[in-house]
DOGU-475471 format. One record per residue (C-alpha): x, y, z; residue number from 1; residue in one letter. Coordinates in Angstrom, 1 decimal. Each point is the difference from the previous one (the first is absolute). Last residue first. Example, Ala and Ser with C-alpha at 12.3 -4.5 7.8 and 13.67 -1.06 7.14 Angstrom:
((13.7, -1.1, 7.1), 2, S)
((-1.4, -3.4, 0.7), 1, A)
***
This chain:
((129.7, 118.4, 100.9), 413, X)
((0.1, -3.5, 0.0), 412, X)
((1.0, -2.0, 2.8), 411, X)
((3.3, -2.7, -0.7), 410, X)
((-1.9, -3.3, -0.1), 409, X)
((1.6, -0.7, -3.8), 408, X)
((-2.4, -2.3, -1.6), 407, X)
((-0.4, -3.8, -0.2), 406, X)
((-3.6, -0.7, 0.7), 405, X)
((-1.6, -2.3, 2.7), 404, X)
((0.3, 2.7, 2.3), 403, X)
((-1.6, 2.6, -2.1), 402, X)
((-3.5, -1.6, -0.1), 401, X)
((-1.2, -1.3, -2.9), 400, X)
((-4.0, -0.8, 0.5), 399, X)
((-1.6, -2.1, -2.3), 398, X)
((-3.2, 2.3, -1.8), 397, X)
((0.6, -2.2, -3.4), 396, X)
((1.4, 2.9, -1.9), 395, X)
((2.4, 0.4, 3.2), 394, X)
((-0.3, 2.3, 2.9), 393, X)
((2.9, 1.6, 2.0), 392, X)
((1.6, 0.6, 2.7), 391, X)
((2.7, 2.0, 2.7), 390, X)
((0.2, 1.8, -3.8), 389, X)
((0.0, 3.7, 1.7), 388, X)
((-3.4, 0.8, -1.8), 387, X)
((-1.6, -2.7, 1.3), 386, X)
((1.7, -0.1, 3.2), 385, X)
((-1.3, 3.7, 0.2), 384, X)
((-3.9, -0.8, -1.6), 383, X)
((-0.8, -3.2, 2.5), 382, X)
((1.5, 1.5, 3.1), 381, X)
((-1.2, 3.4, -0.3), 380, X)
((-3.4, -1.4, -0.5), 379, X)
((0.4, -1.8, 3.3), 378, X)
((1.0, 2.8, 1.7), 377, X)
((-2.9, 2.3, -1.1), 376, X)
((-2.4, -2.8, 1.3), 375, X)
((2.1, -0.4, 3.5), 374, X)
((0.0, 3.7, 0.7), 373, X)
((3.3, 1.5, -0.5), 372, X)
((1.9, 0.8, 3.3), 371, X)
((0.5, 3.6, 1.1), 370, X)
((2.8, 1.7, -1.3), 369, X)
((3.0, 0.9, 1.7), 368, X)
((2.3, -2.6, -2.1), 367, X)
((3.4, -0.1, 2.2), 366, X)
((0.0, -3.8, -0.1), 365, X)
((-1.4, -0.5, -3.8), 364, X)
((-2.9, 0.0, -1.5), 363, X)
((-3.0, 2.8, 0.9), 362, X)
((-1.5, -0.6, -4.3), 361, X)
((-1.6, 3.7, 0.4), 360, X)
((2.8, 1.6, -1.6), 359, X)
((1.5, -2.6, -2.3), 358, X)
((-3.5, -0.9, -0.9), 357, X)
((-0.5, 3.4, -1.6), 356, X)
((3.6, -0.1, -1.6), 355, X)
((-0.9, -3.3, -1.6), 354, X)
((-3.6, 1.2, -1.8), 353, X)
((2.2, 3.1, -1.2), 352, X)
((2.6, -2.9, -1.6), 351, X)
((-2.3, -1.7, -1.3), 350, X)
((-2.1, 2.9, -1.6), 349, X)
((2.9, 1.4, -2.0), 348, X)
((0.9, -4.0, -1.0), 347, X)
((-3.5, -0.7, -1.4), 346, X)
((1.0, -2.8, -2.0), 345, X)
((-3.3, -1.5, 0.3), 344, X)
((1.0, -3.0, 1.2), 343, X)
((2.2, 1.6, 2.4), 342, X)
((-3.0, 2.0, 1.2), 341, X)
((-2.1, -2.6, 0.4), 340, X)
((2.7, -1.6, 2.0), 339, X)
((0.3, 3.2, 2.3), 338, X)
((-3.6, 0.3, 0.4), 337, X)
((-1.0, -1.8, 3.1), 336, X)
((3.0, 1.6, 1.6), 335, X)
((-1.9, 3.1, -0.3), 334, X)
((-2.8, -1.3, 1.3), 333, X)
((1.5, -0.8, 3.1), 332, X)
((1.7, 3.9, 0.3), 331, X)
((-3.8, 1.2, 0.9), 330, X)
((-2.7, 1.3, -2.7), 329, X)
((-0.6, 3.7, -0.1), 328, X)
((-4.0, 0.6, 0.2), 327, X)
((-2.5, 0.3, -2.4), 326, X)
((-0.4, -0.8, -4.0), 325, X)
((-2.3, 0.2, -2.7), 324, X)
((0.3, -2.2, -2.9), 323, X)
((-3.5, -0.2, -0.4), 322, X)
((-0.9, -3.8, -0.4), 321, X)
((2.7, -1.1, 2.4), 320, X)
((-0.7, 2.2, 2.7), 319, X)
((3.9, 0.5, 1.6), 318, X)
((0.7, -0.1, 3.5), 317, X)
((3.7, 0.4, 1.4), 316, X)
((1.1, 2.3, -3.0), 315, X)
((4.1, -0.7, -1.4), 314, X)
((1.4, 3.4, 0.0), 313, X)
((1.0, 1.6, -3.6), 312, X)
((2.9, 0.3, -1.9), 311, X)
((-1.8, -0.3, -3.6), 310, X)
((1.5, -3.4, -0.4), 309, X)
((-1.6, -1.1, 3.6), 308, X)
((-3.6, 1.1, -0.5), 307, X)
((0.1, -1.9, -3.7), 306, X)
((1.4, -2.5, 1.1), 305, X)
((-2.3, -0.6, 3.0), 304, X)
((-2.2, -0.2, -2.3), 303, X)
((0.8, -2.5, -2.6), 302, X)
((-1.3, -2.9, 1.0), 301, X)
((-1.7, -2.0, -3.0), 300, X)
((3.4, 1.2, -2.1), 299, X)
((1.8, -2.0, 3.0), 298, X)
((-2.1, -2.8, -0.4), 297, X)
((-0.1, -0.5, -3.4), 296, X)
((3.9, 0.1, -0.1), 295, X)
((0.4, -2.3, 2.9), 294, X)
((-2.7, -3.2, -1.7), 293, X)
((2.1, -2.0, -2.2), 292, X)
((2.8, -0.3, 2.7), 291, X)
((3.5, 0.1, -1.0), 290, X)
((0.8, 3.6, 1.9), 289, X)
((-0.5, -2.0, 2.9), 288, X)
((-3.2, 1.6, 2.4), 287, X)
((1.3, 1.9, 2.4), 286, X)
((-1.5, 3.0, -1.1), 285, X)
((-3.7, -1.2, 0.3), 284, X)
((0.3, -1.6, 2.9), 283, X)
((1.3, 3.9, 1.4), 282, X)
((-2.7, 1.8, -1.8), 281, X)
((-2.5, -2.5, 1.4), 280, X)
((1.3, 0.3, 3.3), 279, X)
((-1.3, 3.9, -0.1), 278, X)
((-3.5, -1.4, 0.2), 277, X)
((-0.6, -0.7, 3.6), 276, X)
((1.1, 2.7, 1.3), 275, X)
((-1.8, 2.4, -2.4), 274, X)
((-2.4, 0.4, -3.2), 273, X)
((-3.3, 0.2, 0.7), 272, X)
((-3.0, -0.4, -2.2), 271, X)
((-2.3, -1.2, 1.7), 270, X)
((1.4, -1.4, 3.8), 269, X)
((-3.5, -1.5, 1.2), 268, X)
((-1.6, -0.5, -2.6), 267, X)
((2.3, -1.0, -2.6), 266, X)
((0.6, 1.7, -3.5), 265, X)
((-1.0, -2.8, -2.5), 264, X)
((1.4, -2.0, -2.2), 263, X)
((-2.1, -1.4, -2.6), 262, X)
((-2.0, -3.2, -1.5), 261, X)
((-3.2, 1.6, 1.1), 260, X)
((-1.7, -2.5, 2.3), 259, X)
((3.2, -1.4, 1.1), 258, X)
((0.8, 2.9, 1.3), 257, X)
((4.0, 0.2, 0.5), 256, X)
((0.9, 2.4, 3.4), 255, X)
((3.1, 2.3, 0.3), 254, X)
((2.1, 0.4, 2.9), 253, X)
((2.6, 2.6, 0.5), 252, X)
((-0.1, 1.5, -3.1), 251, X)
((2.7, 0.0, -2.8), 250, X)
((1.2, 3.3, -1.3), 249, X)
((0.9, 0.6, -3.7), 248, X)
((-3.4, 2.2, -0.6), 247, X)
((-2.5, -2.9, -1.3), 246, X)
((2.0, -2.0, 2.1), 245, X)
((-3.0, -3.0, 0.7), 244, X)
((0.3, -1.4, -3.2), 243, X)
((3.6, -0.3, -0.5), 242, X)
((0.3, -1.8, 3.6), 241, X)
((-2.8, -2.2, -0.5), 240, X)
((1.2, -1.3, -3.4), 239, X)
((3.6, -0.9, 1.4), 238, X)
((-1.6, -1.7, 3.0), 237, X)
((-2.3, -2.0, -2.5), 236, X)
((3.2, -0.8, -1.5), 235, X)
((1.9, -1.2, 3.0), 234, X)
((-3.3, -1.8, 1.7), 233, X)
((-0.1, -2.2, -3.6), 232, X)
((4.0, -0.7, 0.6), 231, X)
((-0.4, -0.7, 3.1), 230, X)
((-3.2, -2.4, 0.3), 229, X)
((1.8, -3.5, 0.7), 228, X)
((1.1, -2.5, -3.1), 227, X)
((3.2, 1.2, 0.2), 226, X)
((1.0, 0.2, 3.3), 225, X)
((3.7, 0.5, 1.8), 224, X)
((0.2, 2.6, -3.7), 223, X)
((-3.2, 0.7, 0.5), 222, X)
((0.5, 1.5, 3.4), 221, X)
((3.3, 1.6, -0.9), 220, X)
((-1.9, 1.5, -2.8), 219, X)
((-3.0, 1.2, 2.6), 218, X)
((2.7, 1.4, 2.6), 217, X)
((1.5, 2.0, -2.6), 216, X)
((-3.2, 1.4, -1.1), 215, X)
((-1.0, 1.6, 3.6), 214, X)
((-3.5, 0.4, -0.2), 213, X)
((-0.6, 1.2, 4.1), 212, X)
((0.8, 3.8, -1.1), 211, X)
((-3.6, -0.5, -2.3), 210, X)
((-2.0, -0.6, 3.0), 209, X)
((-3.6, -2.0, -1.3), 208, X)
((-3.3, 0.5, 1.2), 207, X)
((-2.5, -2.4, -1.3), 206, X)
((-3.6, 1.6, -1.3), 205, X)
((-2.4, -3.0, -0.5), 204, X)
((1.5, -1.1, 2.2), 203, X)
((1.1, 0.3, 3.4), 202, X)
((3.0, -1.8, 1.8), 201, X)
((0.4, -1.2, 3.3), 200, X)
((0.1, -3.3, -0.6), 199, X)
((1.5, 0.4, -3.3), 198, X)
((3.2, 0.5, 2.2), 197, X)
((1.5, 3.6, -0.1), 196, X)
((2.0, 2.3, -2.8), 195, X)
((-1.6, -2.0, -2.5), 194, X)
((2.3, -1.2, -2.9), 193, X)
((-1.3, -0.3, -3.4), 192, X)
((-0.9, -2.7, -2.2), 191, X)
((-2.7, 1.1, -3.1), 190, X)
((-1.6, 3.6, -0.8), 189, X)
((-3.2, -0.3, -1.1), 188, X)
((-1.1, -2.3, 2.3), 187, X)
((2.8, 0.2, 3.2), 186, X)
((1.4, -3.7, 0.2), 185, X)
((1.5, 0.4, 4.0), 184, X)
((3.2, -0.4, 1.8), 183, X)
((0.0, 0.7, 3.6), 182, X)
((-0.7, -3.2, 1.8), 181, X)
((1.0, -3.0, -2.1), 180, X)
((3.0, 1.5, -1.8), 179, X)
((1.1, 1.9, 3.0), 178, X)
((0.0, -3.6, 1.4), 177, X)
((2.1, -1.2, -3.0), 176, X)
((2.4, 2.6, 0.6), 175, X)
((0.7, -0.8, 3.7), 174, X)
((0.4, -3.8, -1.0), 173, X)
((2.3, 1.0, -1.9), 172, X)
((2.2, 2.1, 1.9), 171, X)
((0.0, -2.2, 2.7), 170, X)
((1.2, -3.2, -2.2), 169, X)
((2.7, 3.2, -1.6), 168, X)
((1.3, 1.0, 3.3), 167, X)
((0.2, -3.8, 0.9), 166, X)
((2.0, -0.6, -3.0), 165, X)
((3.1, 2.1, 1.2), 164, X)
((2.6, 0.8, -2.9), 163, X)
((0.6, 3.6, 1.6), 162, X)
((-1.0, 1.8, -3.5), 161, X)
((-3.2, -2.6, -0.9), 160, X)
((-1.1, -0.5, 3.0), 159, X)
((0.2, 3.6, 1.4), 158, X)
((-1.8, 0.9, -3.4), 157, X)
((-3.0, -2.0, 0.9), 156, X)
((0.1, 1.1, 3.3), 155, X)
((0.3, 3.5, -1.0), 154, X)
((-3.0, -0.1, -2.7), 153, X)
((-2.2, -1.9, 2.4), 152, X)
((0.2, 3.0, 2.7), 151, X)
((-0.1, 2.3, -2.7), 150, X)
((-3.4, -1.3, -1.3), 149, X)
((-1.4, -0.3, 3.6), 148, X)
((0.8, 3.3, 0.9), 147, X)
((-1.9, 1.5, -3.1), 146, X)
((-2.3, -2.3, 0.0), 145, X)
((-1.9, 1.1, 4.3), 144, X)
((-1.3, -2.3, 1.8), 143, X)
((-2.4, 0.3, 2.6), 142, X)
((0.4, -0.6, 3.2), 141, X)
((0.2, 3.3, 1.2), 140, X)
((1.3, 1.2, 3.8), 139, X)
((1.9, -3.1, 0.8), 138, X)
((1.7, 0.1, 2.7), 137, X)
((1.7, 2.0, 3.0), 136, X)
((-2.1, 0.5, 3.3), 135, X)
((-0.9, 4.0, 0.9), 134, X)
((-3.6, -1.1, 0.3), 133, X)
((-0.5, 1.9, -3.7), 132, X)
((2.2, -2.2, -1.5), 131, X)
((3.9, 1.4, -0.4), 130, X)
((1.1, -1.9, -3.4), 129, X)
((-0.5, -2.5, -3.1), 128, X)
((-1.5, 1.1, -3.4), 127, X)
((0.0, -1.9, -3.3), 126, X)
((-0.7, -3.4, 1.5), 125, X)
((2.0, -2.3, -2.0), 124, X)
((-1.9, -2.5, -2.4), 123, X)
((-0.2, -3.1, 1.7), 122, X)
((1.2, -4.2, -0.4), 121, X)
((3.1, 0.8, -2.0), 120, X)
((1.0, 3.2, 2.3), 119, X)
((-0.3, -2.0, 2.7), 118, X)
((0.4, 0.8, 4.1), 117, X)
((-3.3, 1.7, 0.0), 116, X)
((0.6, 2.4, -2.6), 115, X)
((0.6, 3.2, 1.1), 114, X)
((2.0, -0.9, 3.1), 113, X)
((2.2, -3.3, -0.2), 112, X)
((0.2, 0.7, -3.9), 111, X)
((1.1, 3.2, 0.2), 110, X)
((2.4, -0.5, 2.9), 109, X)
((1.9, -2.7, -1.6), 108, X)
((0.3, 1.8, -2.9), 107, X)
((1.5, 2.8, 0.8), 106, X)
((2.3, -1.6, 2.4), 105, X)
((1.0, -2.1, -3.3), 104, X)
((0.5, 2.7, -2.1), 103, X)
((1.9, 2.1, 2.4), 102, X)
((2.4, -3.3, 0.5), 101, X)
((0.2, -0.3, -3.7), 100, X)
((1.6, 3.5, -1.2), 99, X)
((1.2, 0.1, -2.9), 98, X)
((-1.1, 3.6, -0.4), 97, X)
((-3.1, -0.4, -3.1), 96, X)
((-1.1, -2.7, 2.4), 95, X)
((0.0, 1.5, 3.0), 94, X)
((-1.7, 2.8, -1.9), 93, X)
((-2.9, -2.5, -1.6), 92, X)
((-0.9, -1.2, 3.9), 91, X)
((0.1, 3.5, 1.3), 90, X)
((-2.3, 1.0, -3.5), 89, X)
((-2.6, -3.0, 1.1), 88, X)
((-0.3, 0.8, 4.2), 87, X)
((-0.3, 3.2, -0.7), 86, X)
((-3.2, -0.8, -2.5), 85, X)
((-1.3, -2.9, 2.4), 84, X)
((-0.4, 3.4, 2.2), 83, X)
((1.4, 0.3, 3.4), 82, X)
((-1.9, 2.3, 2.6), 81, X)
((1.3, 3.0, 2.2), 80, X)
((-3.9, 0.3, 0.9), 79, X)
((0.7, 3.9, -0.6), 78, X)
((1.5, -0.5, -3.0), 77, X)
((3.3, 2.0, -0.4), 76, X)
((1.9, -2.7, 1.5), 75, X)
((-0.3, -2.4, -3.3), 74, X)
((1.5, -3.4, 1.9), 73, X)
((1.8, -2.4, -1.9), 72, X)
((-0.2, -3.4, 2.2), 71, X)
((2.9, -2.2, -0.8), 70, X)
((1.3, -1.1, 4.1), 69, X)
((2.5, 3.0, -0.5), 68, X)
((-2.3, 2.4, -0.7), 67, X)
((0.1, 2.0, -3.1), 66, X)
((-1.5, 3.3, -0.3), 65, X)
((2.7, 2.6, 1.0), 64, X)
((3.3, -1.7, 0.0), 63, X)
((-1.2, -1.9, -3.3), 62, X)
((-0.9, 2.9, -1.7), 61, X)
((2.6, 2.0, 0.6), 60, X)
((2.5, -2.9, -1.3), 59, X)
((-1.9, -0.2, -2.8), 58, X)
((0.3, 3.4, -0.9), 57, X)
((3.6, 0.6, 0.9), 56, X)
((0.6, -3.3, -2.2), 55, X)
((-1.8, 2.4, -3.3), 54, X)
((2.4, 2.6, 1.0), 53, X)
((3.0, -2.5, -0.1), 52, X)
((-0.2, -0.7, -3.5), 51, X)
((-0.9, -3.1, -1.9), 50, X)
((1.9, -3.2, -0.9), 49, X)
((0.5, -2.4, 3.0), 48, X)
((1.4, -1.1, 3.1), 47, X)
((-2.9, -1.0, 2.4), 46, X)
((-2.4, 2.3, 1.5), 45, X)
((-0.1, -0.9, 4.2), 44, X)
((-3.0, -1.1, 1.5), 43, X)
((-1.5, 1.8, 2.6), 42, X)
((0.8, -1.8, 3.9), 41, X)
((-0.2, -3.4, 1.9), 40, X)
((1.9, -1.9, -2.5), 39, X)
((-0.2, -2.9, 1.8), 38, X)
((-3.6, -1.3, -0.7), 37, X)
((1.1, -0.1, -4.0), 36, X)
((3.7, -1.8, 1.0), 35, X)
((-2.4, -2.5, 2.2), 34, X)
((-2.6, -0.4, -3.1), 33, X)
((2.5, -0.6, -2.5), 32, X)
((1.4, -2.2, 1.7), 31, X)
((-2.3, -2.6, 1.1), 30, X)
((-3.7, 0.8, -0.9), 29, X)
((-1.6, 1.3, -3.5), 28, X)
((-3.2, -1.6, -0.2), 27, X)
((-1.8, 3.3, -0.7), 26, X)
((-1.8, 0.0, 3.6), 25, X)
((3.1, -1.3, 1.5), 24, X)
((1.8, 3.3, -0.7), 23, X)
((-2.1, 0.5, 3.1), 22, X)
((-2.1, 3.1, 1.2), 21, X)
((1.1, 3.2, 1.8), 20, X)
((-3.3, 1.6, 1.3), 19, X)
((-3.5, -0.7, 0.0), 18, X)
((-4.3, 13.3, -14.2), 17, X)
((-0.5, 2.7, -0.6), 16, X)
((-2.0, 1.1, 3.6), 15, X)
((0.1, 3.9, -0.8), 14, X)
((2.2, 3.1, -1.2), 13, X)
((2.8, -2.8, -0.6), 12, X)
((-1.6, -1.6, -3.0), 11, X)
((-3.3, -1.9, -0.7), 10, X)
((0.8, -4.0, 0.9), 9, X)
((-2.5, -2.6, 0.5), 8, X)
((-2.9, -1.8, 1.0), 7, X)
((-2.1, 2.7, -1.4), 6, X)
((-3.1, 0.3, 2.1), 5, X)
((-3.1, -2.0, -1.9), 4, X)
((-2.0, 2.0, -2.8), 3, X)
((-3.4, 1.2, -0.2), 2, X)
((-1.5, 0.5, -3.0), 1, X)
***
C-alpha cells in the first residue's frame, strides 16, 4: 500500500521532526505581557532543587536554540526549521524552571506561527522554517501528537502551578481538539492516539509511534477529563509496547491491522529501533513509582539493561525482532536512559551513562566541545533534571517541579 510522507519526526540523521506574535493571542495583556515583551533574552532557571549540571544544560540549550522572540530553532537542519515538538519541551522546561516570561514568549510565538494565531481554533503546524524561495514559513501543515500532547500538558500544568486559568481554558480546548482530530476507535484494539490527524491517516493498517505514548500525560489528561479516552489510550499503549518488544527494544513506529487484530512491523521503518524510540525508555522511567503500569513496562523493556549491566555501549540502530545491533548511539540517548536506569537500580550503568554525557555534554564557559545537536540536548534535558530532582511526576502524571518544593538548593554532588 502506499503510504503518505510522515508528517513528523525520525531523529537527527534526517527531518525528525511570521515572527514575534502577541500575548494578546492568549488573552493575557497588561502586565504580564509588557514584563514578557521585556525580557528580551533566555530565561533564567529559578531557585530550586537540582544540581547545577542539569542548569548548565538548560542554559546551553537556551543560548543555542532559543530566540529571544520564542522561536526554538534546531540548526543542524538544513531548513533551520522549528518543530511543534521544540516548541512543546521549551514550553514544559520554562515550566519545570519557574520561568514565566520564557513560557509566555514561547507561546506567543507558537501560536502566532504554527497555528494561525489559535491554538484552540488549529492544530499547530509541525514544521515551520527556510521555504524553498528563501522566505520563512510554514514548511508542513500537518500536525504532529506528540507536540500537541505536550503543548496541552504544559498549559494545563502552567494553570494549575502558576494559578492562571487562561493556561488551563487554552489547555483545554487544545486537548479536546487532539480529541477530535487525532484520536481514533481502532477495531480490535479500542482508543489510541495517532501520531497525525485522521485526515491523513490510512487504515486498514494505521501507523502508530510508540515514543509519542507518554503515560503521564494520559493520567494528567484523565485526571482534567474523565469521561475522555485516556485511560483506554493508556492501556492499549501499555499492550502495544509489550507486544511490539519481543527483544526489550521498542521500534520506531509500529502499525495495528485492523484486519488481523495485531501489531505489525511498519513499512516504511520495519523493525527499527532508533531516535525516535529511545523516549520510550525515558517516559517509561519517569513514570511514579505508584503507577500500576511502571513495573510492566520496564520488564517489557529490558534491553538496554541488559547492554548496559554487562558494561556495554548503547547501539544507535537496533532490529527489534533480531536483537541485532549497529552503530554507537550519541550522548542524547544516554540521557534518555538515566531514569530508566534509576528505576532499575542500575547504579553501575548510571554512573557510566553520566560520564559519557559529561564528555560530550560541551557545558560550561571553557567547554571546547562542539554544541549538542538540538535532539540529543533535549533528551539531556528531560533525563538530567530528572535524575537531579529539578522535577518530578506524580501517580496522577501532575508535574512537581523543584521550585514549588522545600528542599535544600545547595547542588548535589
Amino acid at each position: 500500500m502506499t503510504l503518505l510522507p510522515l508528517p513528523t519526526s525520525t531523529g537527527p540523521q534526517g527531518l525528525r521532526r511570521r515572527q514575534f506574535g502577541s500575548l494578546a493571542l492568549l488573552g493575557l495583556g497588561g502586565p504580564l505581557a509588557s514584563a514578557a515583551l521585556a525580557a528580551a533574552g533566555p530565561g533564567t532557571p529559578r531557585a530550586g532543587c537540582g544540581s547545577t549540571r542539569a542548569i548548565g544544560h538548560w542554559q546551553a540549550f537556551l543560548q543555542r536554540h532559543v530566540q529571544p522572540d520564542g522561536r526554538v530553532i534546531d540548526f543542524d537542519t538544513p531548513a533551520q526549521h522549528s518543530t511543534s515538538e521544540g516548541q512543546s519541551y521549551t514550553l514544559f522546561f520554562a515550566l519545570v524552571h519557574n520561568d514565566r516570561p520564557l513560557f509566555d514568549r514561547v507561546l506567543a510565538w507558537t501560536q502566532a506561527n504554527l497555528s494561525g494565531g489559535s491554538l484552540a481554533s488549529r492544530l499547530p503546524a509541525w514544521q515551520w522554517g527556510r521555504l524553498a524561495d528563501g522566505k520563512w514559513g510554514v514548511m508542513d501543515g500537518n500536525a504532529a501528537s506528540d507536540g500537541d500532547l505536550w503543548i496541552a500538558y504544559a498549559l494545563l500544568e502552567a494553570g494549575r502551578l502558576w494559578n492562571a486559568p487562561a493556561y488551563r481554558t487554552l489547555g483545554r480546548q487544545l486537548l479536546a481538539r487532539v480529541v477530535a482530530e487525532e484520536v481514533v476507535t481502532l477495531e480490535g484494539l479500542g482508543a489510541m492516539l495517532l501520531p497525525w490527524p485522521r485526515s491523513v491517516a490510512q487504515a486498514p493498517n494505521w501507523r502508530l509511534n510508540p515514543s509519542y505514548l507518554c503515560l503521564q500525560q494520559f493520567r494528567r489528561f484523565q485526571l482534567e477529563d474523565p469521561k475522555g479516552p485516556w485511560r483506554e489510550i493508556a492501556d492499549n499503549s501499555v499492550r502495544l509496547l509489550g507486544a511490539t518488544a519481543p527483544r526489550g527494544y521498542s521500534p520506531d513506529w509500529c502499525v495495528w491491522s485492523t484486519e488481523q487484530h495485531a501489531f505489525l512491523a511498519d513499512p516504511e521503518k520495519g523493525h527499527m529501533a532508533s531516535y525516535d524510540a529511545i523516549r520510550v525508555y525515558l517516559w517509561a522511567g519517569m513514570l511514579a513509582a505508584q503507577d500500576p503500569a511502571r513495573a510492566t513496562l520496564l520488564d517489557s523493556l529490558s534491553g538496554p539493561r541488559r547492554v548496559l549491566e554487562a558494561g556495554g555501549a548503547l547501539p544507535e540502530y537496533v532490529d527489534t525482532r533480531t536483537g541485532a545491533t549497529t552503530g554507537q548511539a550519541p550522548a542524547g540517548f544516554y540521557g534518555a536512559c538515566l531514569p530508566y536506569l534509576r528505576a532499575l537500580g542500575q547504579n553501575a550503568a548510571l554512573g557510566a551513562a553520566l560520564a559519557r554525557i559529561d564528555a560530550r555534554g560541551g557545558v560550561g564557559s571553557g567547554s571546547t566541545a562542539a554544541p549538542l545537536p538540538y535532539y540529543e540536548r533535549t533528551l539531556i534535558l528531560f533525563g538530567l533534571g530528572w535524575l537531579d530532582g529539578h522535577f518530578a511526576f506524580d501517580r496522577q502524571g501532575q508535574l512537581q517541579p523543584s521550585w514549588t518544593r522545600a528542599c535544600n538548593t545547595a547542588a548535589k554532588a
